[in-house]
Structures are given as C-alpha cells and as structure tokens.
C-alpha positions as semicolon CSV with decimal commas, in nm:
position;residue;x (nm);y (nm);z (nm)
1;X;-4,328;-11,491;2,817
2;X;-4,368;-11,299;2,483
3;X;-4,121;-11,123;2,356
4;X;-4,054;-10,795;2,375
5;X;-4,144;-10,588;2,098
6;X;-3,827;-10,424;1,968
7;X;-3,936;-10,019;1,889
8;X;-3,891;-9,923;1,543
9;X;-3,721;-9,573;1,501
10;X;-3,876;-9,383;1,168
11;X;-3,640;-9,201;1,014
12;X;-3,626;-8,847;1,085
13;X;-3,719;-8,637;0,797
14;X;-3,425;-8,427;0,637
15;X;-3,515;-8,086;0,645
16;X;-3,481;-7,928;0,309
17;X;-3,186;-7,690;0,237
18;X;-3,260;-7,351;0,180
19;X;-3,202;-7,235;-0,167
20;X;-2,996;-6,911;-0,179
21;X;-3,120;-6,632;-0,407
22;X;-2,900;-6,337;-0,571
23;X;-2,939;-6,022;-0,351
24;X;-3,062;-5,786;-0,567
25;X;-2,875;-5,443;-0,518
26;X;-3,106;-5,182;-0,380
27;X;-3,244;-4,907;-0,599
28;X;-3,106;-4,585;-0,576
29;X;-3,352;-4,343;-0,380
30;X;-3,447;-4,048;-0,547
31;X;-3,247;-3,731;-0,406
32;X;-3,495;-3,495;-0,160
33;X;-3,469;-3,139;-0,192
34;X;-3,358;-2,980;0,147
35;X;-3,588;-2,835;0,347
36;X;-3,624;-2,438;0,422
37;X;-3,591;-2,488;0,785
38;X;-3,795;-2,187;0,944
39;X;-3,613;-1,981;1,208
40;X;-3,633;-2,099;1,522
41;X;-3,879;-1,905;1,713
42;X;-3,799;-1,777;2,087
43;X;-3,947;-1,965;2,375
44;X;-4,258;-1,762;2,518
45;X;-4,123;-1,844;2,850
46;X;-3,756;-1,664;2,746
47;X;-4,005;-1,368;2,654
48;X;-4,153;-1,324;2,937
49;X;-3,836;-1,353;3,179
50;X;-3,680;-1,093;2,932
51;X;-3,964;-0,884;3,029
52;X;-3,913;-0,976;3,371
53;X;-3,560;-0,866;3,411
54;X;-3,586;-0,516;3,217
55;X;-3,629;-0,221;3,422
56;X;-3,954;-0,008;3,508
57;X;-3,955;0,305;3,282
58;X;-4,030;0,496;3,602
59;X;-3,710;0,371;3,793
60;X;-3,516;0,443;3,478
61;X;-3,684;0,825;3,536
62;X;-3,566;0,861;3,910
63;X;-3,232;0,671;3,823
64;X;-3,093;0,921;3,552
65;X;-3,045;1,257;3,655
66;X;-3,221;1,555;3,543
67;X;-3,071;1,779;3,297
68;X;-3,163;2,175;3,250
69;X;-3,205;2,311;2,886
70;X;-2,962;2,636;2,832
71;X;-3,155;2,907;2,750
72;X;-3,170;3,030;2,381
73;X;-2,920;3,281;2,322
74;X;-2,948;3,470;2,014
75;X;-2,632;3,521;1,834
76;X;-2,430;3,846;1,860
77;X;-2,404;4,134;1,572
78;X;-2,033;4,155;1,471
79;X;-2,005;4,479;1,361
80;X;-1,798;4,432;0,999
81;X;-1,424;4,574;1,015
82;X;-1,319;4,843;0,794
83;X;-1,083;4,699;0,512
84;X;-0,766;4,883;0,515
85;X;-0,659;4,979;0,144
86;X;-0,364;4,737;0,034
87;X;-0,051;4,891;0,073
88;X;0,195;4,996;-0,277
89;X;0,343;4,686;-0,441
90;X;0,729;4,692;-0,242
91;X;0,880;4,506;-0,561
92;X;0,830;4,846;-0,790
93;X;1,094;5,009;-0,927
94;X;1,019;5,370;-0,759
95;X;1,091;5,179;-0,447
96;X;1,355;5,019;-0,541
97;X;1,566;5,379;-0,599
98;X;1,395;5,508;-0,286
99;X;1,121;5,730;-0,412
100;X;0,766;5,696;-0,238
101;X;0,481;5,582;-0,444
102;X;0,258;5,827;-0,572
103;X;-0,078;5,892;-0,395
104;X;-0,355;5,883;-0,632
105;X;-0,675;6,170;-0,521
106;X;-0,993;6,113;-0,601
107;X;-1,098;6,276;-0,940
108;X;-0,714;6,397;-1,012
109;X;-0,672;6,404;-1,401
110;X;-0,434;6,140;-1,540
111;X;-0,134;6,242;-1,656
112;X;-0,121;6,590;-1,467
113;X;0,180;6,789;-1,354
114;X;0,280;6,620;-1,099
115;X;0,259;6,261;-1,229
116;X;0,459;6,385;-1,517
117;X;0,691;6,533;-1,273
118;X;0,746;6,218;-1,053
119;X;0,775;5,999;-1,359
120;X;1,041;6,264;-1,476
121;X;1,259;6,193;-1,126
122;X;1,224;5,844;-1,088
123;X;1,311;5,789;-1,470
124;X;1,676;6,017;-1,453
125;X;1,776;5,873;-1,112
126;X;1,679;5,536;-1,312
127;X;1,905;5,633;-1,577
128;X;2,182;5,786;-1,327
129;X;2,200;5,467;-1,125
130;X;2,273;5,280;-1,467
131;X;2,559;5,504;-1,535
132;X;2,707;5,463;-1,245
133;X;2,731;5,092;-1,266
134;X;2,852;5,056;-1,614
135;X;3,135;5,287;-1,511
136;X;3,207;5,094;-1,230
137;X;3,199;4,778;-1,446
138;X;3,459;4,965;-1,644
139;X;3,703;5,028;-1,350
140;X;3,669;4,716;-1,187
141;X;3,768;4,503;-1,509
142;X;4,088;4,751;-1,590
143;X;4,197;4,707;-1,257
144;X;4,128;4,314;-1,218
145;X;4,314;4,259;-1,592
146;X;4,561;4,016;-1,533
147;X;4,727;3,701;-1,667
148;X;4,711;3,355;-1,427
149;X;4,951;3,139;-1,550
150;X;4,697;2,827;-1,399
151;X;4,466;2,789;-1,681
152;X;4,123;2,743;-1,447
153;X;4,220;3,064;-1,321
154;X;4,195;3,256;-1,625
155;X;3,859;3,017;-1,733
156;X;3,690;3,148;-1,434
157;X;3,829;3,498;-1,507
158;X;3,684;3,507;-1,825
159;X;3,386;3,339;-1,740
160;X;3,277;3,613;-1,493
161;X;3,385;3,923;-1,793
162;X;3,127;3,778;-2,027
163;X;2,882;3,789;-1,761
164;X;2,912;4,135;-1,638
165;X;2,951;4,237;-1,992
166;X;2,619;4,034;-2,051
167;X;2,462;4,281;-1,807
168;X;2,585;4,588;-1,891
169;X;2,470;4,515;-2,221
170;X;2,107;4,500;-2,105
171;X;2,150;4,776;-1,899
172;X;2,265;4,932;-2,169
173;X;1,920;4,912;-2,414
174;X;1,738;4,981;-2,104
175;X;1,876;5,324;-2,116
176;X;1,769;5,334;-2,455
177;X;1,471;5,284;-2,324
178;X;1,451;5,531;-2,026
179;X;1,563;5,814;-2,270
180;X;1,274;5,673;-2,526
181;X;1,052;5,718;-2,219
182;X;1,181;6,103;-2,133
183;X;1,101;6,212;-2,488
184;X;0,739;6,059;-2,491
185;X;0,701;6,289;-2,139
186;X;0,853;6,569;-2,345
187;X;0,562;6,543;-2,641
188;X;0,275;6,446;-2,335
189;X;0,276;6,065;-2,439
190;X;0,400;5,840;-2,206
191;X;0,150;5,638;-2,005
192;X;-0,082;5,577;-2,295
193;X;-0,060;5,258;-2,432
194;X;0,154;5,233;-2,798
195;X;-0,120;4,954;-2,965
196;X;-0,449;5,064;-2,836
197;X;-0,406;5,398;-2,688
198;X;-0,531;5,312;-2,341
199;X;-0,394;5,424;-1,997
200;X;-0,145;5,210;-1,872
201;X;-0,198;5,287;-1,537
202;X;0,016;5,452;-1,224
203;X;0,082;5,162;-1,046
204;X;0,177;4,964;-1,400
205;X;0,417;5,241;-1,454
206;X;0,561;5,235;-1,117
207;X;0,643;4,877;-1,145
208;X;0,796;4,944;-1,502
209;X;0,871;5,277;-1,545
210;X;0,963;5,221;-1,952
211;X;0,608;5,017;-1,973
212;X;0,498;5,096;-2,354
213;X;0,213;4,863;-2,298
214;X;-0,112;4,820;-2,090
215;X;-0,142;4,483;-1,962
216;X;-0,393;4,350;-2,176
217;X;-0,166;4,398;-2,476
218;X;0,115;4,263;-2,295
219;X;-0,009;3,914;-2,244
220;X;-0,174;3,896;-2,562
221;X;0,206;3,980;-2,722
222;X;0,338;3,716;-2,474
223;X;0,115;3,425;-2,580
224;X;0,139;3,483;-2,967
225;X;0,516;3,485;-2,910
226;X;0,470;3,138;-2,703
227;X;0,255;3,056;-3,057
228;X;0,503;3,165;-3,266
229;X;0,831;2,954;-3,060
C-alpha cells in the first residue's frame, strides 16, 4: 500500500500591524454670525378660527342696548350781581375812638367844612384819650411805689416802670404831633402832602390821623431808610 501523503500546512501569512498616525487636532471653525430669525408668523388656520369665534357685528347691535342722546340745552344767562362797595377799613383810628367814618359824596370838594370839622373831633378826642392815660400812668406808679425786700420782686417791678414809661413817652411825641396836626387845620393845610403837595387822601387820614405824607412818599422814605441801615 503507498503511503499516505502527510498534508503540508503553509504558513499563514502575518497580517501586517497597522501603523498609528498622530491625530491631528481639528481646525478651529470659523465663528457664524447669528441669524435674524424672522417673527414667527400666525398659523392661517389660528386666523381663521379667530374669525370664527368673534361675534357678528349685528348680534353685537341687538346685544347692547340703545342709548338716547340728551337734547342740546343751551346754557343759562346769569344775570351779573351788583358788587357791594367795600366796607371802611375797621383797623382806623376814627374807629378805634368810636367816631363813624366819613361818607365821601360824589363831586364834594376836598378839604371842605365838614372834613375839616370831623378831622378837628377825631384829632382832640385823640389827644384827650392820651391825656387821660398818661395821668393814669402817673397815679398808678405813685400808688404801686414800694420796696420788696426779695430782689426778683423789685427786678420785675422795675422792669414793668421802664416799659410804661417807654410808652408814655411815645404817646407823648404823638401829641406833639396831634397839636402839629390842629395848627395845619388852623392855616387850611393838613391833608396835603408836606414833600409833593398832593392829597393824602380821607381814608389815609382816617387810618393816621397825624399822616404828613401821601403814600407814595411814604414808601419811597421807607426804602431809602432800609438803604441807608
């Protein structure tokens, strides 16, 4: 018998390794500019079921309810009230001793008889009332004249003295004054203004009975003497 033939085995082909490469590191990609992303535009459909679901303009007609216009009503005349003229100044002096202010008449001279005479009453009861409390000044500090042994007391005494003697003091130039004011009635005159010869006016002189000033020159003479200080 022949032999068997013994099978030869090749050799099985090594299969190459695989050569490893570097990675190379991706390149940066360039930066895109954001989009303007358009608004986003309502659905036809959500359109028409809007449509849909709003009312009928004539159901909104029958379902309000019907308002009537007013009438025009034009406006009613208000007849204009007559002004009443303003009453005397109450802080004058005429008032003050009780006289009643004197009532101007249309086209009465200034200066006449009787303004002369109703200056010439209020001024002497002026002057009388004056008197009368610089005598009873007098009286009152004889008969209060005494001597506190507590020191305060007498402080306070004293302090009141000088003050009543401050007043009688002006009350005493305003006499001066008043009697200044009876002469220039005596020589027709007082209510004429002593700088610029203009009338000084009845109420002005019923307010200030000794007034040798109209009341332009009066503030003028105030403000240079705020100047002057």
């Amino acid at each position: 018998m022949p032999a068997a033939k013994s099978k030869v085995t090749k050799p099985k082909a090594r299969k190459a390794a695989p050569v490893k490469t570097k990675a190379k590191a991706p390149s940066p990609k360039p930066k895109m500019k954001p989009k303007a992303v358009a608004p986003a535009k309502s659905k036809p459909k959500a359109k028409a079921k809007a449509k849909a679901s709003a009312p009928k303009p004539s159901t909104l007609k029958k379902a309000l309810p019907k308002f009537k216009r007013a009438p025009l009503v034009a406006p009613k005349k208000i007849a204009a009230k007559p002004v009443a003229p303003r009453p005397a100044s109450t802080s004058s002096q005429v008032t003050a001793l009780g006289f009643a202010p004197y009532q101007e008449r249309k086209g009465e001279a200034y200066m006449n008889e009787k303004q002369v005479e109703h200056f010439r009453r209020v001024l002497h009861a002026w002057k009388r009332q004056l008197m009368e409390e610089v005598d009873r000044t007098v009286h009152h500090m004889q008969d209060e004249a005494a001597n506190y042994p507590d020191p305060n007391d007498r402080a306070s005494q004293e302090e009141e003295i000088t003050l009543e003697l401050r007043a009688r003091d002006r009350e005493r130039k305003l006499i001066k004054k008043i009697d200044e004011a009876l002469t220039s009635l005596d020589m027709g005159e007082y209510g004429y203004c002593d700088i610029c010869g203009v009338e000084i006016g009845i109420r002005r002189l019923e307010a200030r009975p000794t007034a040798t000033q109209c009341i332009d020159c009066k503030i003028l003479e105030e403000i240079r003497e705020k100047q002057m200080a």
